[in-house]
N, C-alpha and C positions, 0 to 999 in steps of 0.2 A: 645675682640670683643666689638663694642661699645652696648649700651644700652640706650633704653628708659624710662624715667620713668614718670608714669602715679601719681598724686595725687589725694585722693578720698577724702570726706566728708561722713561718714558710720553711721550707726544706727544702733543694732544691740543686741537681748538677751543676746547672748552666750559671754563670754571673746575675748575681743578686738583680742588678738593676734590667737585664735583661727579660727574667724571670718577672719580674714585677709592672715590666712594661705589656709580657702578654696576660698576665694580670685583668689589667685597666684593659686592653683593647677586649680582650674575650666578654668581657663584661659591661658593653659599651658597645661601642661604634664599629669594634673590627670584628673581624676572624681570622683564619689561618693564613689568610692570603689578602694583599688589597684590591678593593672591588672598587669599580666605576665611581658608584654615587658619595663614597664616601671623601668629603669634599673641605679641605680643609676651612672654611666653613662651618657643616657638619660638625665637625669634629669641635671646632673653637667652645659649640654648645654645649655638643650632648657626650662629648669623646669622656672617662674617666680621667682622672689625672693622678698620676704617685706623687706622693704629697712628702714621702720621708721613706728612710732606708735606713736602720740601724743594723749591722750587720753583729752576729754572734758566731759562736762557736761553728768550725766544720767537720764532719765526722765522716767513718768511711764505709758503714751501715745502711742504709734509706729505714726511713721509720716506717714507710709504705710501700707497695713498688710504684714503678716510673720509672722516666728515663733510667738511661745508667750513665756515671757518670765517667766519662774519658780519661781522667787522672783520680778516679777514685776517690774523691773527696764530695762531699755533699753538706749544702753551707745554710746553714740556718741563722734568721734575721726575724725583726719584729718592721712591716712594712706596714705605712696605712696611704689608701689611697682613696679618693673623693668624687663626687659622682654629683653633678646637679641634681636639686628636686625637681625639674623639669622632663626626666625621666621618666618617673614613676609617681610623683605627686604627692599621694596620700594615699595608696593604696598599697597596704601591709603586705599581699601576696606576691607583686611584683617588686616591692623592696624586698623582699627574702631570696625571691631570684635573683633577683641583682647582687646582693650582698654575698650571696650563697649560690645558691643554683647550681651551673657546670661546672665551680671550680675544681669542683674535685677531684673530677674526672680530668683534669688536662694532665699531660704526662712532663708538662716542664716542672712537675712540684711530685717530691715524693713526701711531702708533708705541708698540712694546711690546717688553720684553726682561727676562725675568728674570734679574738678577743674580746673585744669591745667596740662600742659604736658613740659614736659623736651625731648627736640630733638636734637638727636646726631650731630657732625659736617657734617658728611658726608651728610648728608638730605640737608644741604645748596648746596654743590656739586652738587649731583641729580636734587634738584628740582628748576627751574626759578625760582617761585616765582611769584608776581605780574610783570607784564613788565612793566606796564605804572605806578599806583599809583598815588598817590599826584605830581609827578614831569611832569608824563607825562598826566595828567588830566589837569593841568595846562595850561602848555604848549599847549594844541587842542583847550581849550575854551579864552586863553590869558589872562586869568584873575591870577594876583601875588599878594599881602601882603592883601588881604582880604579873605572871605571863597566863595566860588562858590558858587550863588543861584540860586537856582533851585525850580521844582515844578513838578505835576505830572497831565496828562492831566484827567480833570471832565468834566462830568460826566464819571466813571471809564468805563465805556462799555455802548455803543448804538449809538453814534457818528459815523458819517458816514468819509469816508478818508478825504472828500474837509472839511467838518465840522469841523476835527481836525485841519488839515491842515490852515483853516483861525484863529483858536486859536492860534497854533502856530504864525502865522505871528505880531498878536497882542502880542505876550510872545517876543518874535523877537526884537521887535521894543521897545520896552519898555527895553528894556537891560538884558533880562534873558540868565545867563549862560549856562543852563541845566533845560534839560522837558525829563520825563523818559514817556512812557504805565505806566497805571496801571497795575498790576499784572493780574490782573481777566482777562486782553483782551491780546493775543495775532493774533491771526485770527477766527473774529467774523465774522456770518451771512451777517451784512452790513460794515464790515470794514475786508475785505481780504488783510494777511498779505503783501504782495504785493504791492499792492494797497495803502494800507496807505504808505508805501515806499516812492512810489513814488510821492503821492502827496505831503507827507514831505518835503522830501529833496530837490522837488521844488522850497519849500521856503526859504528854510537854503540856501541852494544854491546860490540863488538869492540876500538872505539876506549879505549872506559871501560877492558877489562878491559887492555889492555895497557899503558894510561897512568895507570888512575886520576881519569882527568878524563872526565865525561859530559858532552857538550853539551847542552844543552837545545833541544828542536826542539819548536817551536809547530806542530802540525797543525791545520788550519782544519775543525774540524768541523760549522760553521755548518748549518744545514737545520732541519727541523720537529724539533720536541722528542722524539719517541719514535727518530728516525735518532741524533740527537746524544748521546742518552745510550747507545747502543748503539757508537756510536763510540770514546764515549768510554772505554767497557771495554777495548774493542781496543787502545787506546793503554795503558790499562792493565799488561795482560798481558802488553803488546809490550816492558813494560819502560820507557815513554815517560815526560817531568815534566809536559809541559803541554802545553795545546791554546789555543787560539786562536778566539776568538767575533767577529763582524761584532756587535758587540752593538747600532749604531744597528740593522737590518737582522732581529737576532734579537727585540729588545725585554727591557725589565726582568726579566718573570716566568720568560720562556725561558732568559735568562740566569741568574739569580737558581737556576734548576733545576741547571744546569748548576755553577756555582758548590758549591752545599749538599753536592755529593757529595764534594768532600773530599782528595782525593785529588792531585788533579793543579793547577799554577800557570794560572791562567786569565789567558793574554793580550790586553787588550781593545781591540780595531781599530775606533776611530772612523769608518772610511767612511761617509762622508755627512755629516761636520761642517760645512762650507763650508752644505750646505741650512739645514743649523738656525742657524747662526751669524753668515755672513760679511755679513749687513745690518746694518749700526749700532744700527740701531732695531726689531728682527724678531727671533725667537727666544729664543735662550739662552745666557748666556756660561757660562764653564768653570768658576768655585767654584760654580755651583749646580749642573753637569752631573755634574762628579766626584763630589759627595755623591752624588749618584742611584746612580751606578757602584759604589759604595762600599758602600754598602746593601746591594746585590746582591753583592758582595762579589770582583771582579773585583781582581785584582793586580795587573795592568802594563796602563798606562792611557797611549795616544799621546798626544802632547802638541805634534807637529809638532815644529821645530829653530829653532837660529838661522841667518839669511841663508836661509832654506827655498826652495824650488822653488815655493810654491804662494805666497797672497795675504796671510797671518797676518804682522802683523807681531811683529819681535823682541821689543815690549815685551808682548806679548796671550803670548808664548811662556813668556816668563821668567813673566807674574805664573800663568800654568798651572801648568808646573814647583814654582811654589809652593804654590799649595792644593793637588797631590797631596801633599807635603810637611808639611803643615800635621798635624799631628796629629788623627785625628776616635775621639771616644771610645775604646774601649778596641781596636780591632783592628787588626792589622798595617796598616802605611803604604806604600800600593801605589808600585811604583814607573814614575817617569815613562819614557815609551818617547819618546826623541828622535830625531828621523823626515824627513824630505822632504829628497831633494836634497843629505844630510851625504856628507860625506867628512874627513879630516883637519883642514882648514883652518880648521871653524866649532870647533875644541876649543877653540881660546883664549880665544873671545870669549863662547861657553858657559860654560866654567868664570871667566872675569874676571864676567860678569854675572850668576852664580848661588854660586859660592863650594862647589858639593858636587860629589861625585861616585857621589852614591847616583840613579845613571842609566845606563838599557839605550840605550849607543849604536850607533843603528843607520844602515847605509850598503846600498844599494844598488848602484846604481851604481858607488858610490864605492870599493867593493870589487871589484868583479868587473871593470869595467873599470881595475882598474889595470894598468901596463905588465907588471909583474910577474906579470900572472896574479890571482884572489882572495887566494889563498896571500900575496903579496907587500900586497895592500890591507888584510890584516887586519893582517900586521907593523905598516904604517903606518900604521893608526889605533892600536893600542895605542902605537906612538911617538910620535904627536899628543898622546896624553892625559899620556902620561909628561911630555912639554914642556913641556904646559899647566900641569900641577901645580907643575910642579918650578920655573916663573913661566921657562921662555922664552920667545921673541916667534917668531912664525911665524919670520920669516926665519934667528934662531938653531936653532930644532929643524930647519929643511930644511939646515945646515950642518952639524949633526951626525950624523943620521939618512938614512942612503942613501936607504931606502924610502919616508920622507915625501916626501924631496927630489921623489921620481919623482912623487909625488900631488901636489905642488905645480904640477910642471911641466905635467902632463897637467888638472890640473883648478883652479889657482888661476884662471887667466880668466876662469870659469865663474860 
């Protein structure tokens, strides 16, 4: 019977392999004590099993609390342990408690972080996967050998439809790929979901038929599962490529709903990463969190940026950027959304420390507050990335390129 197996990053007073064995029992077949029925038998099926033990460094700290340890030392190891598909089968919300669930709460670990996941063959079988990804994001917005740029409409909530809508037309016209909602708005007060719809797409509409080129506009149709698929026709009809899921926020199965319909490019907004991640020793890192993603079958998958705005470091970005990248079974290869704080300046050092440019670059600020207006910010990043490719050094592309030049001026201090 196939088998998944889960790799952790542990902390912990007690002896590693101790530790690792109530591990596997807590998450399987035992609990704190043994019960009748569990019957070696039982166990041979459905018990987990620790598969491997590399023990590392021990410190005399706890990264969390928990136990305490009796001589002071607290030992950290990278363990992975495995678990039949007969468990949980195919069903995404019970593998995440399985994988995840109570561990964190047991007091034999004052540190726990799943790594990365190993998934059987049969999950490629099962699961789509991304439909569209990199090939079919491509493909909708027509844009080939460069990255899609993109940007996210500001101010993030208070803008009324025709408001957004006449940004849009200006982001349009200036050559922008892709413009998602902010996360924060889905249907506000003065911008009913609807509504902004269709003043949108009024414009992309109009935009497409007189250029040929369709922007792709992420609509945030986040909410309960019966609003969001109802949204989601709207954008439909409206002529729209893709919507936009808070997928921490919405969860696997609402997501995963949302996804199966088929139709549209599912842009997936990690808000709330920082919660599940940003403790060394706590949570979840990113090659086991984009498999989950992936499953569920979401396309375009944040990844945060280089030099970002927020706490992630460049190397935790870059090794992201790669597991999206990473080929997983047979379904389209979502593509990474590079995010926080960009503007022109981080292209180089993006493209020097990743080598591709199958990536939605996205600017916020870094667009709209250019001198030029967005119109002028969007020229400048597509000039950033031309630079970058083409191996100039920041200081040669703001020499040749007017409009970088201005983003250099206005935003390299930053």
């Amino acid at each position: 019977m196939e088998r998944i197996t889960a790799k952790y990053y542990i902390e912990t007073p007690y002896a590693l392999e101790k530790a690792a064995q109530v591990l596997a029992g807590e998450q399987s077949s035992g609990t704190f004590v043994a019960v009748p029925g569990e019957t070696e038998e039982l166990k041979a099926r459905f018990a987990a099993r620790v598969e491997k033990i590399t023990p590392l460094e021990s410190v005399t700290q706890p990264a969390i609390p928990g136990a305490t340890a009796k001589d002071g030392l607290y030992h950290r190891a990278i363990i992975e342990v495995s678990w039949s598909i007969e468990n949980f089968g195919y069903n995404l919300p019970v593998l995440v408690s399985t994988l995840q669930g109570n561990l964190y709460e047991i007091t034999q670990f004052t540190g726990l972080k799943l790594m990365d996941i190993d998934l059987p063959p049969s999950y490629g079988e099962h699961f789509i996967g991304p439909r569209f990804g990199i090939a079919g994001s491509r493909k909708s917005t027509g844009v080939e050998d460069r990255p899609l740029i993109g940007t996210i409409i500001k101010p993030s909530i208070g803008m009324s439809p025709q408001q957004t809508a006449q940004l849009v037309k200006t982001l349009a016209e200036a050559g922008i790929d892709f413009i998602k909602d902010d996360e924060l708005l889905s249907s506000a007060a003065n911008s009913k979901f609807e509504d902004r719809v269709d003043a949108i797409m009024h414009v992309i509409n109009a935009h497409a038929d007189k250029t040929g080129k369709k922007v792709m506009y992420a609509f945030n149709l986040s909410d309960e599962v019966d609003s969001m698929l109802a949204r989601y026709d709207y954008i439909v009809k409206a002529g729209g490529t893709c919507a936009m899921i808070s997928i921490n926020s919405v969860g696997l199965a609402g997501t995963k709903k949302i996804c199966d319909q088929g139709q549209l490019v599912i842009h997936g907004h990690r808000n709330g990463w920082g919660m599940i991640n940003r403790h060394p020793l706590l949570g979840i890192e990113f090659p086991a969190y984009q498999k989950l993603w992936r499953l569920a079958g979401v396309d375009q998958l944040h990844v945060n940026g280089i030099q970002n705005k927020f706490w992630e470091s460049d190397d935790s970005v870059v090794r992201s950027m790669e597991a999206c990248l990473t080929p997983l079974f047979k379904g389209e290869t979502p593509i990474p959304v590079v995010s926080s704080g960009q503007w022109g300046g981080q292209a180089f050092e993006t493209y020097r420390r990743t080598g591709t440019t199958d990536l939605l670059y996205m600017a916020g600020g870094g667009i709209m507050a250019h001198p030029d207006g967005p119109g002028g910010g969007v020229v400048a990043l597509q000039q950033a990335w031309e630079g970058a490719v083409n191996g100039l050094t920041l200081q040669d592309a703001a020499k040749q390129y007017p409009e970088f030049a201005k983003s250099v001026t206005k935003f390299g201090s930053k």
